[in-house]
NUTOR-977423 format. One record per residue (C-alpha): x, y, z. Coordinates in steps of 0.5 Angstrom, whole numbers, plus 2048, in hexadecimal, padded with zeros to 3 digits. Example, Ala and Ser with C-alpha at 12.3 -4.5 7.8 and 13.67 -1.06 7.14 Angstrom:
8197F7810
81B7FE80E
END
This chain:
8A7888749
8AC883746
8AB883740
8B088573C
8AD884735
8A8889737
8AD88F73A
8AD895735
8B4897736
8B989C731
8BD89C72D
8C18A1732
8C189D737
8C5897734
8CA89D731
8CB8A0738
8CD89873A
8D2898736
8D689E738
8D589C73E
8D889673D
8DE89A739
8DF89F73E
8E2899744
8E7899740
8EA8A073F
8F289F73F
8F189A73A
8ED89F736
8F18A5736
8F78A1734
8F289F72E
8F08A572C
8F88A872C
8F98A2727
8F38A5723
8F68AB724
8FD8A9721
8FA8A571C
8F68AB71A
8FB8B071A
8FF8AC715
8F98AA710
8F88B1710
9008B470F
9008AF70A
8FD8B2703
9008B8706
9068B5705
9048B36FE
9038BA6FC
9098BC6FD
90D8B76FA
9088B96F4
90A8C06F4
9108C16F8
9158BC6F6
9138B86EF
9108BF6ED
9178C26EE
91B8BC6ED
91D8BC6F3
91F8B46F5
9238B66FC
91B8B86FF
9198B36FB
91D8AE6FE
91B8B1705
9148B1703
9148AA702
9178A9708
9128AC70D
90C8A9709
9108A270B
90F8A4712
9098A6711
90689F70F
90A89C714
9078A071A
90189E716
902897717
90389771E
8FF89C71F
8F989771C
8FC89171F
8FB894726
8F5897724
8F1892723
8F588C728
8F389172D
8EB89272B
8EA88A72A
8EC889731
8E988F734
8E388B730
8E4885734
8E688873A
8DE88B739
8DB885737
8DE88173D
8DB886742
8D488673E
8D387E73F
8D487F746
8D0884748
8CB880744
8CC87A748
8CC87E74D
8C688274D
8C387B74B
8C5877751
8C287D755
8BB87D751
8B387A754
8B1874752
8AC879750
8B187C74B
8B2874748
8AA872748
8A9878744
8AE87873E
8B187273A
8B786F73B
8B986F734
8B8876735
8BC87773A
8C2872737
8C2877731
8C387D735
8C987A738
8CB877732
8C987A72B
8C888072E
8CF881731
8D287D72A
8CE883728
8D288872C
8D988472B
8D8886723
8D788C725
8DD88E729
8E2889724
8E088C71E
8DB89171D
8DE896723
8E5895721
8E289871A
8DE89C71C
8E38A0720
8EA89F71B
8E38A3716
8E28A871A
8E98AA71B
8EB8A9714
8E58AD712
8E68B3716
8ED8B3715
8EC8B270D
8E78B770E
8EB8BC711
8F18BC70D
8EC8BD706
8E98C3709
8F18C670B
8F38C4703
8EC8C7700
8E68C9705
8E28CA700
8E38C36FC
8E38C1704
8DC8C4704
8DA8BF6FF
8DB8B9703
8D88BC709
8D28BD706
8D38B6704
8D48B370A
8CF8B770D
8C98B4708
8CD8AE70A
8CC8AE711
8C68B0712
8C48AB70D
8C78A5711
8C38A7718
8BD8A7715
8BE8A0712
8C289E719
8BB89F71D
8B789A717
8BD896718
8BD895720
8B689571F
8B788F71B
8BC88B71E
8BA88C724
8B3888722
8B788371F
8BB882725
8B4881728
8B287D723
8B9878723
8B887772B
8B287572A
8B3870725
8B986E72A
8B386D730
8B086972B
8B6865729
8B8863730
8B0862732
8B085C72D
8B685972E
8B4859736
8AE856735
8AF85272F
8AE84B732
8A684E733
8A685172E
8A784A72A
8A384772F
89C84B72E
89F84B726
89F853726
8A5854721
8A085771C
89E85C721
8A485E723
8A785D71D
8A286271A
8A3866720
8AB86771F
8A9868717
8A486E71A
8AB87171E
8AF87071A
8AC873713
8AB87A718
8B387A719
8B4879712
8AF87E711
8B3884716
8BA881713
8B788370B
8B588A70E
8BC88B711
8C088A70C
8BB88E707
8BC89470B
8C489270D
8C5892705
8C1899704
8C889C705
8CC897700
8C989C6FA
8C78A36FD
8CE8A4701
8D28A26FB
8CE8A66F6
8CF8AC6FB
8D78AB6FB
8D78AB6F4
8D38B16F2
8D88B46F7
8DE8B26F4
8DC8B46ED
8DA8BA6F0
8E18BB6F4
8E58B86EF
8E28BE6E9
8E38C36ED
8EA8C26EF
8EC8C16E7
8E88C86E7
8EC8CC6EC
8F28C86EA
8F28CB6E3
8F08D26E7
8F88D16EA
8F38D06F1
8F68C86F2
8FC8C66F1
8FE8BE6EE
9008BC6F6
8F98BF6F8
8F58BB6F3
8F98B66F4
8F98B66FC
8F18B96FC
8F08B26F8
8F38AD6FC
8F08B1703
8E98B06FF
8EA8A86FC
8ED8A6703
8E78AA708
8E18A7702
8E589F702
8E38A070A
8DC89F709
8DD89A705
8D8895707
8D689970C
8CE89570B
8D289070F
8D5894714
8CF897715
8CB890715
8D188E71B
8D089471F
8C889471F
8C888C721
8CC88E727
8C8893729
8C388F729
8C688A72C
8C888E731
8C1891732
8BE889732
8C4889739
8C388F73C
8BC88D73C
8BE887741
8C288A744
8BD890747
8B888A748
8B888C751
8B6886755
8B288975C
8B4882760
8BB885763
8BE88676A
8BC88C76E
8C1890772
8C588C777
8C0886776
8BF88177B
8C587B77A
8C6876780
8CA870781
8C786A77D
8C7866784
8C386C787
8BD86B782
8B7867785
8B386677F
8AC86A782
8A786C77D
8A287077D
89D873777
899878778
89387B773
89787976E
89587B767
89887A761
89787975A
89D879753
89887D750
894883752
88C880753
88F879752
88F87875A
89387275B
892871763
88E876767
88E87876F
892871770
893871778
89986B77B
89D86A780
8A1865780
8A6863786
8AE861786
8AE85B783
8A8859780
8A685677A
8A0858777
89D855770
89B85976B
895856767
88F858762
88E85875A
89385A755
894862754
89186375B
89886775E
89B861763
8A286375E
8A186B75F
8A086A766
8A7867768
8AA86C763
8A7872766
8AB86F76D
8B286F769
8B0876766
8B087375E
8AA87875E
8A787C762
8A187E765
89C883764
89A88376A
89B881771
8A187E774
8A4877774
8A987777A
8AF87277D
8B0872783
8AD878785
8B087D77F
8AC87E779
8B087A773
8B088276F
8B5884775
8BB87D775
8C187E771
8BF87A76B
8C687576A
8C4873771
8BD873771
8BC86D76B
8C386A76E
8C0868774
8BB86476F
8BB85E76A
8B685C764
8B6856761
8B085775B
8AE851757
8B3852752
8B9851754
8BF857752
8C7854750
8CC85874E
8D1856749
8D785374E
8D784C752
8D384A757
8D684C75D
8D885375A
8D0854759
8CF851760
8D3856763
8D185C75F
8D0863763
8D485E769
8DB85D766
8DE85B76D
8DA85476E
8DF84F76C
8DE848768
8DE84476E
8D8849771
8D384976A
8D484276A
8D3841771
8CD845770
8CA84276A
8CB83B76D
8C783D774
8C183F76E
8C283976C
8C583B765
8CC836766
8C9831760
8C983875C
8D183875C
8D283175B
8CE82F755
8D3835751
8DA83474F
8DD83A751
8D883B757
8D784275B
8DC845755
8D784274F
8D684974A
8CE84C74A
8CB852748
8C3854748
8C284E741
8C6849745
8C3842744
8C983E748
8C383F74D
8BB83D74F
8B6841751
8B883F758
8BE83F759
8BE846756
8BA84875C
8BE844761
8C484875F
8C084E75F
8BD84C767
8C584B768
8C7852765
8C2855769
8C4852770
8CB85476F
8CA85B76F
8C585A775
8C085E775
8BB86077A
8B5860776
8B485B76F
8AF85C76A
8AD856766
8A8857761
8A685175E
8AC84D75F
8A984775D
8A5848758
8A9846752
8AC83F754
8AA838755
8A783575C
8AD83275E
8B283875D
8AC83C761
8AD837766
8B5838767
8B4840766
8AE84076B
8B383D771
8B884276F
8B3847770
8B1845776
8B9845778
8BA84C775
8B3850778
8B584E77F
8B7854784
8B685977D
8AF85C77B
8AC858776
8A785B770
8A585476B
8A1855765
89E84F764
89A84C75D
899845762
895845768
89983F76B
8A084576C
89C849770
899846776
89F84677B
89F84D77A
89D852780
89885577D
895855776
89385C772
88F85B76C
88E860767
888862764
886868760
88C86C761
88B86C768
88D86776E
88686376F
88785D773
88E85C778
89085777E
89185177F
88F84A77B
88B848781
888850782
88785077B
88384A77A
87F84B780
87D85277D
87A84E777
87B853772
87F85476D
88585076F
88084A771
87E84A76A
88484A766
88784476C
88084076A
882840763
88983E764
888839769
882836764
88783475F
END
């Protein structure tokens, strides 16, 4: 549903992106296409001009009109001077303005996204389509655009003036131009065909770049570098391969437009020798005509770069629209239920649940649970059975295929989503930090807690050693590869992140499962601390974390197969009574 990689999106759309984009800012283009149109007019006005100095003022000797003549092409280069130096400013910041609206939208679009959308395609990938793509789009804008546009204005422009002077001569180059056209299309399909491929290809060699350097200390630790490498070289050599037929086909143009351009000045030139010896040119004519013919070809000189650039934007441009088209089903209904967070009770009812990522991999199936107002439910059963997906349904990160989950007697499908998972705090076995110190990080979404308040809250968890064995205390630097940090103490300041925001439900998954007895000691006390009046959900790889809870559910076979109290379960003798035989028999 997500996979982008997979959508069979057109070349139209990227283009329709980029009008798009181009037509928010219309007062600054139509102050552009004034400039061009000046610009344009004064390139075209110029070997006129050259023609009559030719025959009205050096062929009569006449140095007064040769003087004037001088004087106004002067002004003309000067008007062209500006008028390029505008040009050009303009359009690079109208690139930039362009661009800097892109990236937002992207991140935008990214922020509203299901976990579904990140599980189903790579990071990489999506970090390319955010950078290289949109560096991609940058060129595109910068450079290949304000080409693009100074050509086709030229061109028309030269044209126009060609046939004025000579229409059948300007025939000549029409024809040309024509052949030329219809040359460039047919390559620029192959070549959006290509680039766009390699584009992919590139993505997916990021995903695999970034991959490795994630997962580098397993990697060395199960000695899988020759695999890997093995792996990375199979991408690669695929991205070197798209990149050898890109250039193939952008480099076609370097031999065939230039040869068509040189058969067409031979052409034009002799027979403008031919109708000057019939007395149909004079030597201004042919001079002018020349001089609008060698400046309207020098416009397509490189043009299979230029060509290149515009068919990498497209394609970038079509790699970005196909995120930004990506649609999300988890979102707000019409007036959706939003009350105060003080109001929230934390009642929790599943009913015939069922739900799976995939269709006919059902990953829990007609889940039936009532759980009340500050309860604390423990989650158990074998990894991969659903305890994670069935918290995950309750904060709407996915949704179900059927039935309904309900808090506090709405169906979570009818809360507004921003106070639906406010009102709920995770904490999962990987503590997350953001880049910033460690207050900033304990107060994130919770700006007005103070110093002395993070600080009070951490020490009632039992955190305080935390701040005093750091130099700079609360205001110590992290981020997500911190190291100043144990596993434990991690999880102290994320119990302390969670109750600051005061949520009325905490979900716990497996919390513990990643740190040493002694910390588990100090996080199971703060724990308890924090679960007090809130609904609690604790997915527990250890018994020993489990048995003060109200009521147990284990998980077994996509589907709830035993729930109740420690004291229920082992009187039942079943399943529970033999996974608690076991533990105790350790």
């Amino acid at each position: 549903m997500y996979k982008l990689l997979n959508e069979r999106t057109k070349q139209k759309d990227g283009i329709a992106l980029l009008v798009r984009e181009f037509l928010r800012y219309k007062k600054r283009l139509i102050v552009i296409f004034i400039c061009l149109i000046i610009s344009t007019v004064a390139s075209v006005l110029t070997p006129i001009l050259l023609k009559y100095a030719i025959d009205d003022a050096i062929g009569k000797n006449d140095l007064n009109k040769l003087w004037l003549y001088s004087g106004i092409f002067l002004g003309l280069l000067i008007i062209l001077g500006i008028m390029f130096n505008l040009q050009g400013r303009l359009t690079r910041e109208l690139a930039q303005k362009i661009i800097y609206g892109i990236r937002n939208k992207i991140f935008a679009k990214l922020q509203e996204l299901p976990m579904e959308f990140f599980n189903e395609n790579k990071s990489g990938d999506i970090i390319q389509r955010l950078t290289g793509n949109v560096e991609g789009l940058n060129n595109f804008f910068s450079e290949g655009l304000v080409r693009l546009i100074l050509t086709v204005f030229a061109l028309v422009g030269f044209l126009t003036g060609m046939i004025l002077l000579n229409t059948t001569l300007g025939l000549w180059v029409v024809i040309s131009v024509t052949i030329t056209i219809v040359y460039l299309a047919i390559q620029g399909v192959v070549l959006n065909k290509f680039t766009k491929k390699s584009l992919d290809s590139e993505a997916l060699l990021a995903s695999q770049l970034q991959e490795t350097l994630n997962g580098f200390q397993i990697i060395k630790i199960y000695q899988k570098e020759k695999e890997f490498l093995a792996e990375f070289q199979a991408k690669n050599k695929r991205f070197y391969k798209s990149l050898l037929k890109t250039a193939f086909v952008s480099t076609l143009s370097d031999g065939i437009v230039p040869f068509i351009f040189s058969t067409t000045v031979v052409i034009v030139v002799l027979s403008a020798l031919n109708l000057y010896t019939q007395h149909v040119m004079t030597q201004g004519d042919i001079i002018a005509y020349l001089t609008y013919l060698v400046s309207f070809y020098r416009r397509f000189d490189g043009i299979s770069g230029l060509w290149s650039n515009i068919q990498t934007g497209i394609a970038s441009a079509t790699r970005i629209n196909e995120l930004l088209k990506a649609k999300t089903n988890i979102t707000n209904i019409k007036d959706p239920y939003s009350p105060a967070l003080d109001k929230i009770k934390g009642k929790i009812d599943f009913k015939h649940v069922t739900f799976s990522y995939k269709p006919q991999e059902v990953v829990l199936n007609d889940i039936n649970l009532s759980v009340d107002p500050g309860q604390t439910i423990a989650m158990i059963g074998p990894t991969g059975g659903g305890k994670t997906s069935f918290v995950n349904l309750i904060a709407r990160l996915y949704d179900v295929n059927s039935g309904e989950v309900i808090l506090d007697d709405v169906n979570v499908k009818e809360w507004d989503l921003l106070s639906l998972r406010k009102s709920i705090g995770y904490l999962i076995q990987d503590a997350i930090f953001f880049t910033g110190t460690i207050f900033e990080n304990l107060t994130y979404d919770n700006p007005g807690v103070t110093k002395e308040e993070a600080i009070t809250a951490l020490t009632k968890l039992g955190g305080e050693s935390i701040i005093k064995e750091l130099d700079k205390g609360i205001d110590t630097l992290v981020n997500a590869d911190t190291q100043v940090l144990s596993g434990g103490q991690k999880q102290v300041l994320a119990l302390t992140r969670l109750m600051l925001r005061n949520p009325k439900i905490i979900i716990l998954d497996e919390a513990t499962s990643n740190i040493d007895t002694k910390s588990e000691k100090i996080i199971q006390k703060a724990i308890e601390t924090v679960r007090v009046g809130r609904t609690a959900f604790i997915i527990a790889h250890r018994l020993s974390t489990i048995f003060n809870a109200d009521k147990i559910v284990l998980i077994q076979n996509n589907t709830i197969a035993e729930s109740g109290t420690h004291d229920e379960l082992i009187r039942k003798n079943g399943i529970y009574f033999n996974i608690y035989s076991k533990f105790i028999g350790k």
